[in-house]
C-alpha positions in Angstrom: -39.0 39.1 20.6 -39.0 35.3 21.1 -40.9 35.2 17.6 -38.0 36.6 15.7 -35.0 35.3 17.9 -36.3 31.4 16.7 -36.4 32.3 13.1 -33.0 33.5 13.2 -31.1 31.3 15.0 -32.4 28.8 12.4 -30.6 30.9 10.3 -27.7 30.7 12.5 -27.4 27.4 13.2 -28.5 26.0 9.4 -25.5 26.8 7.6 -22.9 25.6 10.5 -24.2 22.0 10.4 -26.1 22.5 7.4 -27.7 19.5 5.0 -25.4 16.7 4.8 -23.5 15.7 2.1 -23.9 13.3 0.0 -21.2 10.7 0.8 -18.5 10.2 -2.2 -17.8 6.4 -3.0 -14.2 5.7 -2.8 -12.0 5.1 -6.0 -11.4 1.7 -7.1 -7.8 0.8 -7.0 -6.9 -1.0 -10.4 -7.2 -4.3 -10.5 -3.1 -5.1 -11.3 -2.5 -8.9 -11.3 0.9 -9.6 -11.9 1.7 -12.3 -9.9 3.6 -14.2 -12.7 6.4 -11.6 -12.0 6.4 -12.7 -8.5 9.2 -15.3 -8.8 11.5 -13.3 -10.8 11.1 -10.5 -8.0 11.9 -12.9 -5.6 15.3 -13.7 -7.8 16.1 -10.6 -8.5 15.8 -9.3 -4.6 17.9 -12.2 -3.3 20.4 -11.7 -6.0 20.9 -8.0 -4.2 20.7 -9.6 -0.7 23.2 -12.1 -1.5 25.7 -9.1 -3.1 26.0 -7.5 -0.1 24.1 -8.7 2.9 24.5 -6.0 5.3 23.9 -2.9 2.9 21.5 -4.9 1.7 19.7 -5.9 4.6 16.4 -4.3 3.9 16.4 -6.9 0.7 17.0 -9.4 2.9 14.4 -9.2 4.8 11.7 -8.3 2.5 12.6 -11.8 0.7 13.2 -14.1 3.4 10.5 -16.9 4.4 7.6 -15.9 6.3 7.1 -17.1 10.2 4.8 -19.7 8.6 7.5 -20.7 6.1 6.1 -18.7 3.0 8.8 -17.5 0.7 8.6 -13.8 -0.9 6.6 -15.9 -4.5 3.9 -17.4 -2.3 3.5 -14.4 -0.5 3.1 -12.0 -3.3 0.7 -13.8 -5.2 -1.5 -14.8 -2.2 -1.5 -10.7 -0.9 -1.9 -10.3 -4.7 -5.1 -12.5 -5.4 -6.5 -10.6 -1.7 -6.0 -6.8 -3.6 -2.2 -5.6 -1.8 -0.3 -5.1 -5.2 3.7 -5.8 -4.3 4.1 -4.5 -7.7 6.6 -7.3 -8.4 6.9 -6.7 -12.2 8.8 -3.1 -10.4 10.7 -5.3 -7.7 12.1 -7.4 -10.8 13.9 -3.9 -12.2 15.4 -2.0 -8.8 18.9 -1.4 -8.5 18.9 -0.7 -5.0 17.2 -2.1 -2.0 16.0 0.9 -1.2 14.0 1.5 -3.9 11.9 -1.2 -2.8 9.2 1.2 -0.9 9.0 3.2 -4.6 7.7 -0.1 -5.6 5.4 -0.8 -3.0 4.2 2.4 -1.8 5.1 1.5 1.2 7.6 2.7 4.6 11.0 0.6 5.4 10.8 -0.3 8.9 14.2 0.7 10.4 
């Protein structure tokens, strides 16, 4: 009995865990550098803050100077150089502030 319970639980357990996989390198993200439309995103979104600063709050934020006293140009092109793509030559073109996550691929915080 033990001799063929053994066997088969081999069987058994094999394919549950089974061999494993061979792990799958992730995709490189394209390498975007765009920063020399950071400055004209930075125009273009405090030209919609400054139309309306209240419905355009969330434009307002995203451009205003860092804690450290970075504006939205220095930012984008540092985060830019380090791989975060702010996808400023997209910023340049919205017509809304909230089109800004589109851009990004990112969440506004509300």
């Amino acid at each position: 009995m033990k001799r063929f319970l053994i066997p088969s639980l081999f069987f058994i357990i094999f394919p549950i865990f089974g061999c494993p996989q061979n792990p799958v390198a992730p995709h490189p993200t394209p390498e975007v550098k765009d920063t020399a439309e950071c400055p004209n995103a930075q125009e273009h979104l405090e030209s919609l803050c400054n139309q309306d600063k209240i419905k355009n709050s969330y434009c307002c934020k995203v451009v205003a100077p860092t804690k450290k006293g970075k504006n939205f140009t220095q930012l984008c092109i540092e985060e830019q150089n380090k791989g975060v793509f702010f996808n400023p030559k997209c910023l340049s073109s919205i017509n809304s502030c909230d089109q800004i996550d589109v851009c990004t691929s990112s969440e506004n915080p509300k």
